[in-house]
Steps between C-alpha positions, in 0.01 A plus 500: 500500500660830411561753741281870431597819573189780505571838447271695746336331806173728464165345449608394156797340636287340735242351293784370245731307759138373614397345200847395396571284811110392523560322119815387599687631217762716686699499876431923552825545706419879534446839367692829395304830621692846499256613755419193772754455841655140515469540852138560523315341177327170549679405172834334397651868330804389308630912452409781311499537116871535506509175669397297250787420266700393773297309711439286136849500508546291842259243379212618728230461247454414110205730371410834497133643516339848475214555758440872404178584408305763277577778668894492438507379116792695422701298806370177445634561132812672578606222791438206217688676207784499845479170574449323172827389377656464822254275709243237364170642577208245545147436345235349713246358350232349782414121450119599494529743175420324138769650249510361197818327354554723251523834745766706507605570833791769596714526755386627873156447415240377822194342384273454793216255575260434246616674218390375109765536220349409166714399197776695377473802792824672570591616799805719550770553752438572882120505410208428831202328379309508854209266604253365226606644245380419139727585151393354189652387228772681269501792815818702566590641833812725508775497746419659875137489449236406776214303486263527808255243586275394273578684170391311212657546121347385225741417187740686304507737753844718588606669776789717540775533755408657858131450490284447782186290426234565789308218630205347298554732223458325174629607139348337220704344192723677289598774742840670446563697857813738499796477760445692893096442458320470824114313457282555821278200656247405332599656153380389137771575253338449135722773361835543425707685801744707247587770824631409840278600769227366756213379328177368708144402382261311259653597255795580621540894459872726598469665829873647541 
């Protein structure tokens, strides 16, 4: 069983290490927060950020994850593009999702419980597909992007870099949505998202 390494022991770090050692795919030896006290956290913290090359160094773990959420895109991105070619970062897919062999799965990806990947869906590096969630077939989702519970794609959809898809939204076939796009909960996309912004409603319309 390979030893993981989660970057940030927040709630997101939390439910990650949770699901990983529940499906017994990883040993979570501990986590790397800039901003929690060794001495005080309930957690195993590892270091901060600068920690992290050499702790891999001294053989302390053998995967790397990102447990940043929507709110800090630009880190989540900025700490893979770091860590990349230096440390091998995991993908986690959870024994109760259906993905289907011919998926394309990246690197650093977490796929949590329940999830349905239809034929030929792509899904790019250090991607979160949370809890139930439903792509269809010939779907892209770009690198960074967040999937909250529930969202379901329908086919030859795309989705750019950075996005944040709100829970239960849905976005209907054919969809192109352009990188740093942020859906609310709840939200029918049947329109092409050509600007980034927050869009919310049925149909989805740009508030800001």
């Amino acid at each position: 069983m390979k030893r993981l390494a989660i970057i940030a022991s927040g709630d997101l770090g939390q439910q990650i290490a949770y699901h990983a050692t529940q499906d017994k795919q990883f040993d979570v030896v501990g986590f790397f927060d800039d901003y929690a006290n060794p001495e005080t956290s309930k957690n195993t913290i590892l270091g901060t950020v600068e920690d992290i090359e050499r702790v891999y160094k001294a053989n302390r773990f053998d995967e790397l994850i990102i447990a940043i959420g929507y709110k800090h895109f630009e880190i989540r991105a900025q700490l893979f593009t770091r860590f990349r070619n230096k440390i091998p970062f995991a993908t986690f897919i959870h024994s109760s999702c259906y993905v289907d062999e011919s998926c394309k799965i990246g690197s650093g990806v977490c796929l949590f419980p329940g999830s349905v990947l239809d034929a030929n869906v792509e899904i790019q590096n250090n991607v979160l597909v949370n809890v139930a969630c439903t792509i269809a077939h010939d779907s892209i989702i770009g690198s960074h992007t967040f999937l909250s519970p529930r969202v379901a794609i329908a086919g030859f959809v795309t989705i750019g870099e950075n996005c944040n898809i709100g829970i239960n939204s849905t976005i209907i076939d054919c969809i192109k949505i352009i990188n740093g796009t942020q859906i609310g909960g709840g939200t029918v996309v049947i329109s092409n998202i050509e600007k980034k912004g927050l869009y919310v409603g049925n149909p989805s319309r740009f508030i800001r």
